[in-house]
C-alpha positions in Angstrom: -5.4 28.7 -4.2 -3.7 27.5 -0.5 -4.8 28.5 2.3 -3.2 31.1 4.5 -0.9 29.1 7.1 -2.3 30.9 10.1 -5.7 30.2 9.4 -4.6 26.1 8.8 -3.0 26.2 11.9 -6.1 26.9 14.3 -8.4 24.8 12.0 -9.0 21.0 13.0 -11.1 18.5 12.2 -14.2 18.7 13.6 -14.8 14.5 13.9 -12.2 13.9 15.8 -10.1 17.1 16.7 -6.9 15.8 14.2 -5.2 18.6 12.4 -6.3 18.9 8.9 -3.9 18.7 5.6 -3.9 21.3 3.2 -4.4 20.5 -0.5 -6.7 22.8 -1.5 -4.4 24.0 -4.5 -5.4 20.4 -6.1 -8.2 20.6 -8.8 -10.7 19.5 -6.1 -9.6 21.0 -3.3 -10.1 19.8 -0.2 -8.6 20.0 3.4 -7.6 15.9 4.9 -8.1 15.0 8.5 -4.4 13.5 9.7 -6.5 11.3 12.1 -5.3 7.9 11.7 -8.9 6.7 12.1 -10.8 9.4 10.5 -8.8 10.5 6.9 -12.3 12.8 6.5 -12.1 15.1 3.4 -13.5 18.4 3.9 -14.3 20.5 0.5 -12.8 23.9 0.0 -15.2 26.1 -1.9 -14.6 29.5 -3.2 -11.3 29.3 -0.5 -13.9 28.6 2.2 -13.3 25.4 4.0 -16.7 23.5 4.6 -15.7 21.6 8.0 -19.0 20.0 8.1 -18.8 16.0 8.7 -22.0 15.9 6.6 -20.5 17.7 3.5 -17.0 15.8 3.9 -15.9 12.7 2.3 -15.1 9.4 3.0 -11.9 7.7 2.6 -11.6 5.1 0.3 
């Protein structure tokens, strides 16, 4: 399930302020920093996105 476009256009990441791609209708889904330095993945669980840098993962 996407997320509504108004809420994905005040959400950014919380690392380094970049704003975040959407692809939580992927079978993990998961909102992308567009930082060029940071590419953090945040989860998106039960269509609430978890922007904690703890819980978010590394690029590879």
């Amino acid at each position: 399930m996407a997320l509504e476009a108004g809420l994905l256009e005040i959400l950014a990441c919380p690392a380094c302020h970049s704003p975040l791609d959407d692809r939580s209708a992927a079978d993990s889904p998961e909102l992308v920093c567009t930082g060029d330095d940071c590419g953090l993945a945040y989860p998106v669980r039960d269509g609430i996105p978890v922007l904690l840098v703890d819980e978010a993962r590394r690029p590879t």
